[in-house]
N, C-alpha and C positions, 0 to 999 in steps of 0.2 A: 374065443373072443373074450371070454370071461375071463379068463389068466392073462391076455392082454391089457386086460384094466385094470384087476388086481396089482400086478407088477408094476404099471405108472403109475398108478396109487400110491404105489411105497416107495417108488425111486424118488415121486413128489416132496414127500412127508421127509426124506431121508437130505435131500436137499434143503430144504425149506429148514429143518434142524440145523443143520451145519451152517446156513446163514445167518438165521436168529442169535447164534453159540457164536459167531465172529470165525469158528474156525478155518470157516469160505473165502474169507476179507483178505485181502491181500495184504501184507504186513501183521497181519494177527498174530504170528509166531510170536513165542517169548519166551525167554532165555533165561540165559544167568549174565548177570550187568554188574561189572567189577567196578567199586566205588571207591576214589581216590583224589583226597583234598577235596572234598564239598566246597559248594556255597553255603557260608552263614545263612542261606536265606533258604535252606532244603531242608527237609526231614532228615536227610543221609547222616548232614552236619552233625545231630546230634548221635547218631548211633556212631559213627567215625570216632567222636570224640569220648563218646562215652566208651568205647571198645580199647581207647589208646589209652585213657585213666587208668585201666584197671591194668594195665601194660607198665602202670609208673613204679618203679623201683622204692617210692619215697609212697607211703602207707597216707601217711594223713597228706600228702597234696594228692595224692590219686582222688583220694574218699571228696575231697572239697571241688577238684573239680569237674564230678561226676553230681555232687548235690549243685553244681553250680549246671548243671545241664537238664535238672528236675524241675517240674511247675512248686510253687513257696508251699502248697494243700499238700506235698510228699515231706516235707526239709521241715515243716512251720517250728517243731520246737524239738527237743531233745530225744523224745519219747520214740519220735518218728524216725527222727534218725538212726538212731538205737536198731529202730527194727529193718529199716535200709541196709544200714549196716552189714547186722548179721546175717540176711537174709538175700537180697537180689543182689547187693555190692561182693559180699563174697563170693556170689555167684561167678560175678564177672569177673573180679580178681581172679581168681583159677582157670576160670576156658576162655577169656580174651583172647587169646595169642592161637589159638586154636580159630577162631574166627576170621579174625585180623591178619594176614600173612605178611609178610616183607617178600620183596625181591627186588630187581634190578631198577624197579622205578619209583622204591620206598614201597609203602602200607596199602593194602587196597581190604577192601569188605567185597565178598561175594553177593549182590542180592539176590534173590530166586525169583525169577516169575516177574519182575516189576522194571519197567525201563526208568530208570530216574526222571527221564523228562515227561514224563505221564503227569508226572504230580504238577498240579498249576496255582495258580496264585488265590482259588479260591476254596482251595481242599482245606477240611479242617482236622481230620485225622487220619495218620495213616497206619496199617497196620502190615507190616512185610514179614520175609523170612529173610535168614542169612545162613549162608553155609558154613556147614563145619570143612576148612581147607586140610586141617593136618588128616581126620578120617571122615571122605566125605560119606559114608554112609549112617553115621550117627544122624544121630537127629538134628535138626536144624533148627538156629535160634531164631527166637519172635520178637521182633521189637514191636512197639506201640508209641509212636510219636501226635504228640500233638499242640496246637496252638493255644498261647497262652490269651491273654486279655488285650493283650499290647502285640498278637500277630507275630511273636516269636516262636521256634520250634521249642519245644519241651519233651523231655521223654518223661512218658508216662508207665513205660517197664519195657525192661528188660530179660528179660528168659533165654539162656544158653544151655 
C-alpha cells in the first residue's frame, strides 16, 4: 500500500514538472527557424544585416553598415569605433559566411531554439543563438539585440 503511494507520489511531482517546464504543452517544441529577408521591424533584421555587412567585399562600406545597425553609446566617437573595429567587427568579417548560408532561395540565418514569431511588439531585448551552417558542431554565435529610444532594433553584440 505504501509503494502504491510512494509511486503516485512521483508520477505526480514528474508530471506536474513537465507542465510547469511547458515541456507537456502542446506546441512547446523548438527548433532551428531558418531566417530569411526580416522585417525592418524584428530583431532578426538586425542580425541578417549585420551577418551580410561583414559578407561585403568593399571593407569600409561593410564596417558603416554594420555601425549603421549599432545603438549611437557603441559608434559615439572614434575611440569606440576603433575598438568595434578591431574587435567584434573583425569578428564577423571572418565567420559571417559560416553563419549566413546561401542556397537556392538566397541568405537565410539558422536561429537555435527561438521561433521568430515569439518576439512581440513589446519585447525590449533579445538575446538568441545562431548556427554555425558550414560546421555545425562548433560553437554557436550569440547575438544581443535591442531597442533603441525611438523603438528601433539595435545590435548590441555580436559573438561568432
Amino acid at each position: 500500500m505504501h509503494v502504491r503511494l510512494l509511486v503516485a507520489g512521483c508520477c505526480s511531482l514528474v508530471l506536474l514538472g513537465l507542465a510547469v517546464s511547458g515541456l507537456g504543452k502542446p506546441g512547446g517544441e523548438r527548433g532551428n527557424f531558418p531566417v530569411r529577408e526580416p522585417d525592418e521591424s524584428t530583431p532578426f533584421y538586425v542580425l541578417y544585416y549585420a551577418l551580410k555587412a561583414g559578407l561585403d567585399d568593399n571593407e569600409e562600406a561593410g564596417f558603416k553598415a554594420y555601425l549603421d545597425l549599432c545603438p549611437e553609446d557603441r559608434k559615439a566617437d572614434k575611440d569606440k569605433q576603433g575598438v568595434l573595429r578591431k574587435g567584434e567587427w573583425a569578428n564577423v568579417k571572418e565567420l559571417a559566411g559560416a553563419y549566413l548560408a546561401y542556397d537556392l532561395h538566397g541568405f537565410k540565418v539558422i536561429v537555435l531554439k527561438m521561433n521568430p514569431a515569439e518576439v512581440d511588439g513589446k519585447t525590449k531585448k533579445v538575446y538568441f543563438t545562431i548556427k554555425n551552417q558550414i560546421e555545425p558542431d562548433e560553437r554557436s554565435g550569440l547575438c544581443i539585440v535591442e531597442r533603441d529610444g525611438k523603438g528601433k532594433w539595435k545590435l548590441r553584440s555580436l559573438s561568432l
